[in-house]
N, C-alpha and C positions, 0 to 999 in steps of 0.2 A: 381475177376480180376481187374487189374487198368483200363481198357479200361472202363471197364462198370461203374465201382466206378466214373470215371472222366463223364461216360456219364450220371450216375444218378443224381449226384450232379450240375450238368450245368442245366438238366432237368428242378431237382427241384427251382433251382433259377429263373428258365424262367416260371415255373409252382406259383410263387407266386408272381414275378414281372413284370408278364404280357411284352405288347407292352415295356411299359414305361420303365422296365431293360433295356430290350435290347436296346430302344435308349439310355438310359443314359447312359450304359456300352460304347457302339459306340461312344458317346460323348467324354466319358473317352479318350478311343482308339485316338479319331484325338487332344488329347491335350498331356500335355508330360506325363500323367500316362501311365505308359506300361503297358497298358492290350490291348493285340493282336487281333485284330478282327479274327484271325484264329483262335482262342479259344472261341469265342462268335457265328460269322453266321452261322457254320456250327451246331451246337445246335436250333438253330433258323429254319432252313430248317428240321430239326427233329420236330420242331413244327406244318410246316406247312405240312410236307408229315405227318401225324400223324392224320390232318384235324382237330387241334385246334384253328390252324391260317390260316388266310386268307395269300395267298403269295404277295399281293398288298399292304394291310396294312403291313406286315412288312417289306419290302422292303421300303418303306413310312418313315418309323417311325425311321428304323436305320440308314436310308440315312440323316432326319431330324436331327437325333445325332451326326452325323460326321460332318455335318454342322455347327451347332452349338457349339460344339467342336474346329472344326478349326476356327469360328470364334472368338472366346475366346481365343486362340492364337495369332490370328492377331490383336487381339484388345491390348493382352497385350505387343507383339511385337512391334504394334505403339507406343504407349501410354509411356510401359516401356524401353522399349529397353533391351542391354544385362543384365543389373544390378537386373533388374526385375528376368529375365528366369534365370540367375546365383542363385539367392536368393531362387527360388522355385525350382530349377533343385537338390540342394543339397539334398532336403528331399526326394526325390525323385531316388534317386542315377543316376544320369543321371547330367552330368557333361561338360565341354568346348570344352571335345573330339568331345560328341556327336552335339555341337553347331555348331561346326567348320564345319566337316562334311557334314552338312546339308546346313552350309551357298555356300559352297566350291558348293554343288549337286544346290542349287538354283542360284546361281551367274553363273553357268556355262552354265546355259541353258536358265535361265531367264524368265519369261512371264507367258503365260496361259499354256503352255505346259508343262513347267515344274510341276508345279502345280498338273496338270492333272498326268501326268506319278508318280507323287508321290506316290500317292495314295496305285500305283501298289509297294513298296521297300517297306520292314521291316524298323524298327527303324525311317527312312527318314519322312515317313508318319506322326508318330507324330511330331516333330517338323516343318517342312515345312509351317508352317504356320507363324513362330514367324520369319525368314527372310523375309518373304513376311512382314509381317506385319512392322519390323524395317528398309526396304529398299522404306516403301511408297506404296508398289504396289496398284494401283485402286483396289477400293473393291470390282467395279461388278464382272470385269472379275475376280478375284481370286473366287467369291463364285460362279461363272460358271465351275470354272474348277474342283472347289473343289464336289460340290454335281456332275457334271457328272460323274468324275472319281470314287468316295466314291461310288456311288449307281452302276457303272460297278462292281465294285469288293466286292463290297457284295451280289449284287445279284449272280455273281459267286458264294462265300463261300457259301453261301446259296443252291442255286442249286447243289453243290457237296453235301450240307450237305443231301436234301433229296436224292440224287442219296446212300449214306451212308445207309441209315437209311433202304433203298430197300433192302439191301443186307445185313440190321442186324444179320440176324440168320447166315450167315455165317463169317463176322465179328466177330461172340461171339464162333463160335466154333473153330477159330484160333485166338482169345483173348490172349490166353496164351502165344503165340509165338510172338504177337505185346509186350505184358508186360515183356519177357523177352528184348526186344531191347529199348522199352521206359523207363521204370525205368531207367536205367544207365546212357543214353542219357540226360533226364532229370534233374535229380541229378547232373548229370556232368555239365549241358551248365548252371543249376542255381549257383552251386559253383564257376562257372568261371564270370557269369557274376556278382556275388555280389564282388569277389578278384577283377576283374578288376577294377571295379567302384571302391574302398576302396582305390586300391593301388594308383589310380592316383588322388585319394583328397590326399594321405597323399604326393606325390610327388609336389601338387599343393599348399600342407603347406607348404613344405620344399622350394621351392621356393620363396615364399611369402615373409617369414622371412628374411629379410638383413644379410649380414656378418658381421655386427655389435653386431646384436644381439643372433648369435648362441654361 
């Protein structure tokens, strides 16, 4: 079943890359690589209701990655500005929609709150750091807002993950009927999210281009 195949495979990667995965994956997560922290703590929390990990160190460790994660954004937000996050966002499929967006969600609320409440949005979370970092923000308070909120909400995924892992064997005997709804779901939100990202580089070519030269 896919539930289990996705739960073996996270397992094993957690089973050979110890602490140090899972914060570097979390580091990942607070930069603009899209890898979900909803796909990583609650694997994590399987680790620790399991009694292979301790729940302090890895609460510790992924809260350390998202840290330093977002601050690797806002370092290159300072530093780079839009040209930078343009230039890395392409390889990336993650594009001016997504820039905008975020700048629109930070400028609108501004501060350490914003910051903070970030954490908590899909998509928002990774970028959030690269307007803070191109509008100037002080660096304490962003790295105050950033590891409180980061370590709120992973220690959630987490704690869902071993509240999960309790009720495995029931989990695995309606396996089947979660695989029937996530396969399609899945397939579907990644074909849409790879067409979108494509369709609006090639509308952001077509733009580019002067009337001169088409």
């Amino acid at each position: 079943m896919l539930t289990e195949m996705i739960s073996n495979f996270a397992m094993g990667c957690l089973d050979k890359t110890g602490y140090f995965g899972a914060g570097f994956l979390m580091a990942l997560e607070s930069m603009i690589v899209p890898v979900p922290s909803e796909a990583v703590m609650p694997f994590v929390g399987f680790k620790v209701a399991d009694g292979d990990w301790l729940m302090s160190l890895a609460i510790l460790v992924t809260s350390l990655g998202s840290l330093v994660g977002s601050l690797v954004s806002y370092v290159v937000g300072y530093y780079g500005g839009k040209p930078a996050i343009r230039k890395i966002g392409r390889y990336l499929l993650l594009d001016e929609h997504d820039l905008r967006l975020t700048e629109r969600f930070f400028h609108r609320g501004g501060g350490i709150a914003t910051i903070f409440f970030s954490r908590f949005v899909p998509v928002v979370r990774h970028l959030i750091s690269i307007p803070a970092g191109v509008g100037k923000m002080p660096v304490v308070p962003f790295l105050i807002a950033t590891v409180v909120g980061a370590t709120l909400w992973n220690t959630f995924l987490l704690y869902c993950g071993m509240k999960w892992r309790e009720h495995w064997q029931v989990v695995q005997q309606y396996s089947h009927l979660a695989d029937i709804i996530v396969v399609p779901v899945l397939a579907l939100a990644m074909i849409w999210f790879v067409k979108s990202r494509l369709s609006r580089k090639r509308v952001g070519a077509d733009a580019a281009i002067s009337p001169e030269e088409r």
